[in-house]
C-alpha positions, 0 to 999 in steps of 0.5 A, spaced: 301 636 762 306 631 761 313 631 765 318 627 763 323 628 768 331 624 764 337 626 769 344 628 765 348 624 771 345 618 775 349 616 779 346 609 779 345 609 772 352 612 770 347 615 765 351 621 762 350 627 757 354 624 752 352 616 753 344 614 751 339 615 754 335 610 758 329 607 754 321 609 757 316 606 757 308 609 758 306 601 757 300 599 761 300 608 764 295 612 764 296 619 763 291 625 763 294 631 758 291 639 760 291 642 754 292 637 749 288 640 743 294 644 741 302 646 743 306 643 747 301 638 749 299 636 743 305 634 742 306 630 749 300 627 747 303 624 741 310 622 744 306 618 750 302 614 746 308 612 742 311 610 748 304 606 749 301 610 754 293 611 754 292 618 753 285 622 755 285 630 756 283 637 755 281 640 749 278 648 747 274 646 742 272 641 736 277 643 732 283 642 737 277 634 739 278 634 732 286 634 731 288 629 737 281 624 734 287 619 732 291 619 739 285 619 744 278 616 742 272 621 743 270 618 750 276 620 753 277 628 751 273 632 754 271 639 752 272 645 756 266 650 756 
């Protein structure tokens, strides 16, 4: 699963609730998503290949494989029994 950790107040950043948040980017990162067929994890999957990430995972069966076929290329989503 995908953890993105964006803290309300750095003290090297001044980043702070009421001020914009820093821009991430997952350019040239690879990340392996457990559960990405559906929830949270689909979800995950979509935002990190927004953010220009490669994206490979887990999936339960061929209609979750099927629902993330856009994200991730069949090679990279692997099907757990």
């Amino acid at each position: 699963m995908l953890h993105i950790f964006i803290p309300l107040c750095n003290s090297y950043t001044g980043f702070t609730r009421s001020s914009t948040p820093p821009m991430i980017s997952l350019v040239n990162r690879h990340l392996f998503i457990t559960g990405m067929g559906s929830g949270i994890g689909l979800a995950s999957a979509r935002l990190a290949k927004s953010l220009g990430a490669h994206v490979s995972g887990t999936v339960f069966n061929k209609a979750q494989r099927d629902a993330v076929a856009p994200i991730v290329s069949a090679d990279l989503c692997f099907e757990l029994d």
